[in-house]
N, C-alpha and C positions, 0 to 999 in steps of 0.2 A: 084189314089193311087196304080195302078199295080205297077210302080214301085221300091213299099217298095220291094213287092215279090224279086226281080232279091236283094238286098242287103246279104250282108255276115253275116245273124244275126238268131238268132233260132226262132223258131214257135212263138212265146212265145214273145220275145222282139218286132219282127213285129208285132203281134197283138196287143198291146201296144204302139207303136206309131199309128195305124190304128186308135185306140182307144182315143190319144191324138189329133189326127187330127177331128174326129167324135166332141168333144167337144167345141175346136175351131171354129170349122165351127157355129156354133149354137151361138155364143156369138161375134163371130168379122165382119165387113159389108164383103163382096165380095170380095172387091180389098186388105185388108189386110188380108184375109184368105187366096188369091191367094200366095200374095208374100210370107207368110209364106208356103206355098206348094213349090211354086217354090225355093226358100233360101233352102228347104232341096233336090229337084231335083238335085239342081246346086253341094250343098255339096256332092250329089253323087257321080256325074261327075265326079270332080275333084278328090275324095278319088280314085276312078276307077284307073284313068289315072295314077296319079302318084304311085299305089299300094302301099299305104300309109300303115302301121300300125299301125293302130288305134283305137280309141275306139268311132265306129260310132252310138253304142248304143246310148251312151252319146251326141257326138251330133248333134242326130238325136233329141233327144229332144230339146235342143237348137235352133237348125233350128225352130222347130212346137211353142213354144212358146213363145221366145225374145220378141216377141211384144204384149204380153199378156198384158203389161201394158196398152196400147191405147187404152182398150175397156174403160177404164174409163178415165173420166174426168179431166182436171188438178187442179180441185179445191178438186177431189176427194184423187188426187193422194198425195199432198201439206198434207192431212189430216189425209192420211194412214200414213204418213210419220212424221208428230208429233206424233198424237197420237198413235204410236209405238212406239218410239222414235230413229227412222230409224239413221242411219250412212250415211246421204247426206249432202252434204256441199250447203252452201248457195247457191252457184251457181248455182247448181244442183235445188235446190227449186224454184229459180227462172227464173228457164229454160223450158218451153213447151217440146222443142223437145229433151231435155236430160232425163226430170226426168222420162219419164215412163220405161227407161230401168232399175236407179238405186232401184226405187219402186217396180219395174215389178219382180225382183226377189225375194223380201217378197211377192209378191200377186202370186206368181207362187209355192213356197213353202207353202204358205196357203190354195190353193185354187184347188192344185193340188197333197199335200202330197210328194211336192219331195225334200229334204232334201241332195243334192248328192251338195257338195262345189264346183267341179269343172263345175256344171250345172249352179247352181247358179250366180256364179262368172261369167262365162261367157255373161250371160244375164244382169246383173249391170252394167256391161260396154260395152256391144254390140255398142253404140251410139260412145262413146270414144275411148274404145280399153285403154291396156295397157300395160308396158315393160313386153318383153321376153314372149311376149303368145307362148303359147303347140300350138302342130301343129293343134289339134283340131280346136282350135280358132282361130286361122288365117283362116282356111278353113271357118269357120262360118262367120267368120268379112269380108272375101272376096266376100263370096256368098252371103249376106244379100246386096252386094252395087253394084254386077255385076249381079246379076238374070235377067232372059231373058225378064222381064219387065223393070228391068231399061233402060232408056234412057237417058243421057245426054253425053257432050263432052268431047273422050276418054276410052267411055265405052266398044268397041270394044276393041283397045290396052289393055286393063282389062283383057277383057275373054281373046285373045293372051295368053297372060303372065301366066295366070292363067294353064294354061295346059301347059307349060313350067318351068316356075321358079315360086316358091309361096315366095319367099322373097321377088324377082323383083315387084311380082305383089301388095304383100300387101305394098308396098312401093308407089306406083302409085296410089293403092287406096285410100292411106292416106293423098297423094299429091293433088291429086281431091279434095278433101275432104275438105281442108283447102283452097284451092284454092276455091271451092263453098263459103264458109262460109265468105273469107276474102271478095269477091264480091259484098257479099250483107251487107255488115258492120256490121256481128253481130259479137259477142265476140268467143271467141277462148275458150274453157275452161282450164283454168290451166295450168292443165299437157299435153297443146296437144305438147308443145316444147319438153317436155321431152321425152314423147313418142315417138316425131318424129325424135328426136337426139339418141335414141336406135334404133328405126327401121335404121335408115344409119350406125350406128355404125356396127347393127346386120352380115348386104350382106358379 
C-alpha cells in the first residue's frame, strides 16, 4: 500500500482508502484482494501519465471495492436482489459473471456506508460499462481489464495504448472483450451494441 502515500490526495482521504483496503483484505481470497490492489495501482499509473484532472478520491474507491460483490455467492446475490427489490434486469439475474457488479453496488452502499452516485454507479456497471463514461470511469474500466495480472491476447497493445490515448485504449478493451465472450458462446448483454456503437462514435 506505499503507494497510496506518492497519490495527490490529503492525509485524511489516504487513510481512508488504507482503511478500505485493510477491510477487503479480511473478507475477499488472495487473488481477488490482489487484483483489486493492483486495478487501483494501474488507475494510478495512468491518472499520472496523462495528468488527468480528476477525482481520484472517488476512484480510488472504485478500484478497492468493484468486486466487493464476489465475496458472496450467486444464490446470495440472486436474493439480495429480490428481496431488495434491486433494479437488475433479468439478465443480469441470470448471469454469474455480471450480477455481482449490478448487486455489488447495493452491498457496497450497505456494508460500507457509501452513498456517493458516481461511486456507485460505477461499480453496477464495472462488468458492462456504459455510454459516455467520465473520465474517471474509463480509467477504472480500463484498469480493472489491463492490471498487471491480467493475462490474455492483446493485453499488452492495452497497456500501449493506455498511456497514449484512453479512448483508443477503452475501445480495444471493449473489442477484447466481446471478442472473449463471442468465443466462448455466451450471450452478449443487451446493451453491449449500444455501448459499443457510442464508444466508436465517441474517437
Amino acid at each position: 500500500m506505499d503507494f497510496i502515500n506518492d497519490l495527490a490526495l490529503s492525509a485524511e482521504q489516504k487513510e481512508y482508502l488504507k482503511g478500505l483496503i485493510e477491510k477487503i483484505k479480511s473478507v475477499m481470497p488472495v487473488s481477488l484482494y490482489q487484483h483489486s490492489i493492483n486495478t487501483l495501482e494501474y488507475a494510478g499509473i495512468m491518472a499520472e501519465k496523462h495528468h488527468a484532472d480528476l477525482d481520484f478520491f472517488n476512484l480510488g474507491i472504485v478500484c478497492i471495492l468493484h468486486d466487493y460483490g464476489k465475496v458472496f455467492s450467486y444464490k446470495e446475490l440472486v436474493e439480495t436482489a429480490i428481496n431488495n427489490k434491486l433494479k437488475v434486469s433479468s439478465f443480469a439475474l441470470k448471469s454469474p459473471p455480471l450480477i455481482h457488479g449490478f448487486v455489488g453496488a447495493y452491498l457496497v452502499s450497505r456494508d460500507f456506508d457509501i452513498s456517493k452516485k458516481e461511486v456507485l454507479k460505477a461499480i453496477k456497471f464495472h462488468t458492462v460499462g456504459y455510454c459516455n463514461m467520465s473520465l474517471e470511469d474509463k480509467i477504472f474500466f480500463i484498469s480493472d481489464k489491463i492490471e498487471k495480472n491480467r493475462d490474455y491476447d492483446g493485453v499488452e497493445k492495452c497497456r500501449d495504448l493506455a498511456l497514449k490515448n484512453i479512448d483508443l485504449c477503452l475501445l480495444e478493451v471493449y473489442k477484447n472483450n466481446i471478442i472473449y465472450i463471442v468465443k466462448r458462446n455466451r450471450l452478449l448483454h443487451p446493451d453491449t451494441s449500444k455501448i459499443w456503437n457510442n464508444i466508436c462514435g465517441g474517437i
